[in-house]
C-alpha positions as CSV (number, residue, x, y, z in Angstrom):
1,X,-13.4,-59.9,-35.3
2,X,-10.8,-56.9,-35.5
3,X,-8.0,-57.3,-36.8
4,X,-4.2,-56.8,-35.9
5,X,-0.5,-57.9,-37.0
6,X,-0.1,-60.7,-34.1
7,X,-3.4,-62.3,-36.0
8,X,-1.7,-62.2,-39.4
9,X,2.1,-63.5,-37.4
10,X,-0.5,-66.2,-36.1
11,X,-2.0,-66.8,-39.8
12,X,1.1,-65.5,-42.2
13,X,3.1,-65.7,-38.4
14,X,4.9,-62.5,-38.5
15,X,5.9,-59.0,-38.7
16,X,9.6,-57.4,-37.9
17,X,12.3,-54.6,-37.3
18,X,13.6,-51.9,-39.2
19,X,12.6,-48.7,-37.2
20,X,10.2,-47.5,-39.6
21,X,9.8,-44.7,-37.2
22,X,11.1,-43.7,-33.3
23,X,8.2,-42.6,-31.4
24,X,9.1,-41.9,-28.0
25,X,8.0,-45.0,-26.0
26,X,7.3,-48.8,-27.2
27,X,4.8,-49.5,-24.5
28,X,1.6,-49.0,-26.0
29,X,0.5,-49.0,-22.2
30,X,1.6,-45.6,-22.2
31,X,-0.2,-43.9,-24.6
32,X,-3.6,-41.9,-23.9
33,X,-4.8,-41.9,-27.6
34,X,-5.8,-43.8,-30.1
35,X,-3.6,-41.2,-32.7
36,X,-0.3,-42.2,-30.0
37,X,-0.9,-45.7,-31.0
38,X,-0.4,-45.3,-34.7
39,X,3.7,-44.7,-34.0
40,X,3.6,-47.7,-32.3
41,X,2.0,-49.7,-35.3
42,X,4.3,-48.2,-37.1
43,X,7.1,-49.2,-35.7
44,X,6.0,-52.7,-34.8
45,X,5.3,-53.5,-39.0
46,X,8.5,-52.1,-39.7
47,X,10.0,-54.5,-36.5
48,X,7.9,-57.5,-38.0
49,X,9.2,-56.7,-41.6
50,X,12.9,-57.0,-40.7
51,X,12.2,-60.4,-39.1
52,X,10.1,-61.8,-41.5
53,X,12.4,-60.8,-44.4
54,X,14.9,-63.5,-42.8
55,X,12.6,-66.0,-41.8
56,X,11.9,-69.5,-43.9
57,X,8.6,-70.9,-44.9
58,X,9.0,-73.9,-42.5
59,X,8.8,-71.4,-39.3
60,X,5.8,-69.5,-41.3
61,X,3.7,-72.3,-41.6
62,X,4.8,-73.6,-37.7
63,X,6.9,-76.4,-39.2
64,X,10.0,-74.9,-37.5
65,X,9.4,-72.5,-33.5
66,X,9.5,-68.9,-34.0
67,X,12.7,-67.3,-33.6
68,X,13.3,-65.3,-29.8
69,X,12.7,-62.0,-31.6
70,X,9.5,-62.8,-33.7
71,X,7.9,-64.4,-30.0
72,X,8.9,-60.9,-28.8
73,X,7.2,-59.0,-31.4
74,X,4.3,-61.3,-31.2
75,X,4.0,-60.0,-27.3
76,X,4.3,-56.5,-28.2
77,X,1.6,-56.9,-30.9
78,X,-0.4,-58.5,-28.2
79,X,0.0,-55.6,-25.7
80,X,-1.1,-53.6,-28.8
81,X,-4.2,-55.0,-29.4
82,X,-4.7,-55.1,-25.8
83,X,-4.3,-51.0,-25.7
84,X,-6.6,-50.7,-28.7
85,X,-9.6,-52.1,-26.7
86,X,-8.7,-50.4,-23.5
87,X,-8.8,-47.0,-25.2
88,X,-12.0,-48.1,-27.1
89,X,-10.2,-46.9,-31.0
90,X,-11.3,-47.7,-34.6
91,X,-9.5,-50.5,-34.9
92,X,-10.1,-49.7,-38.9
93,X,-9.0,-46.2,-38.7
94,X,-5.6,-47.3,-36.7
95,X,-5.0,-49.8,-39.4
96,X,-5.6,-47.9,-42.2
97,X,-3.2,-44.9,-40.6
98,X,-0.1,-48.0,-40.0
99,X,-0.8,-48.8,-43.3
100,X,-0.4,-44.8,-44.7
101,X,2.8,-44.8,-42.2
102,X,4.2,-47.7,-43.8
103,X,3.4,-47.9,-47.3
104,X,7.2,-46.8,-48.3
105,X,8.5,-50.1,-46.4
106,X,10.1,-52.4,-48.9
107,X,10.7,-56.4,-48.6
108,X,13.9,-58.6,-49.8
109,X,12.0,-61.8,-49.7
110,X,8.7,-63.5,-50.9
111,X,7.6,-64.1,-47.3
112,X,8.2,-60.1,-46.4
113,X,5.9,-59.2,-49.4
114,X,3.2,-61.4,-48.8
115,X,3.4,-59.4,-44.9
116,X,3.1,-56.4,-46.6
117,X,0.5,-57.3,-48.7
118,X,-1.8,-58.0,-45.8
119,X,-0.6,-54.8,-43.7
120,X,-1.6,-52.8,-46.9
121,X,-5.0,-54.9,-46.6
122,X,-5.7,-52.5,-43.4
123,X,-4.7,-56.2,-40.8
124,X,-2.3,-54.6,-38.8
125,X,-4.6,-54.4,-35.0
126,X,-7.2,-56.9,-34.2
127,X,-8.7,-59.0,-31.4
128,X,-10.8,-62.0,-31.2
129,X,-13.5,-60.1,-28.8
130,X,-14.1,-56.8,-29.8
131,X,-15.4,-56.4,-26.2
132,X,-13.8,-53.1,-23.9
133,X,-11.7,-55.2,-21.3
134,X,-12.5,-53.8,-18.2
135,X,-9.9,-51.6,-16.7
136,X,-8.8,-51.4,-13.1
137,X,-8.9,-48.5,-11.0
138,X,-6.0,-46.4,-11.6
139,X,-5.6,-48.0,-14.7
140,X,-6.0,-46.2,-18.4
């Protein structure tokens, strides 16, 4: 199984926003390379950390729904993931390079460091089906 952040927002259920970096497009879609990807990771811990700073136990452990913006981030870490197979990357190598990029990032709360913790574990991308997923023609 690879990993990735949406697995740990599913398990820990979260990640959030503070900008740890401003790479020129969000869309992980619209990257080339695996390296393009890392600003991207980068940006979506720092995202995930901001929200998951501010968020209660109850909503951690699905008690309480997920706030508007931690669905949101979900969905980006989602289209993530979903790049990482397409381009066919180390999903290990991309993890451990978020987890370099982010390793300044500090939480206010218990919940945020317990988040950090398992980004600096290298669980930042992952799938279920390590599989390629085809891609269209036209598509990359």
């Amino acid at each position: 199984m690879i990993r990735r952040l949406s697995v740990m927002a599913a398990a820990v259920l979260m990640l959030a926003a503070a900008g740890a970096c401003s790479p020129e497009t969000l869309e992980p879609q619209a990257v080339e390379t695996c390296d393009g990807l890392v600003p991207i990771g980068e940006r979506l811990v720092g995202d995930y950390l901001t929200v998951v700073d501010g968020l209660s136990l109850a909503v951690l452990t699905g008690e309480e729904p997920a706030p508007p913006d931690l669905v949101a981030l979900n969905e980006r870490g989602a289209e993530l993931d979903r790049r990482i197979v397409r381009l066919g990357c180390d999903v290990d190598l991309l993890n451990a390079n978020i987890a370099a990029k982010t390793a300044d990032l500090e939480a206010v709360t218990p919940v945020g460091e317990a988040f950090l913790d398992i980004v600096r574990g290298g669980v930042v991308g992952s799938l279920p089906d390590p599989e390629p997923v085809p891609v269209s023609e036209g598509e990359s």
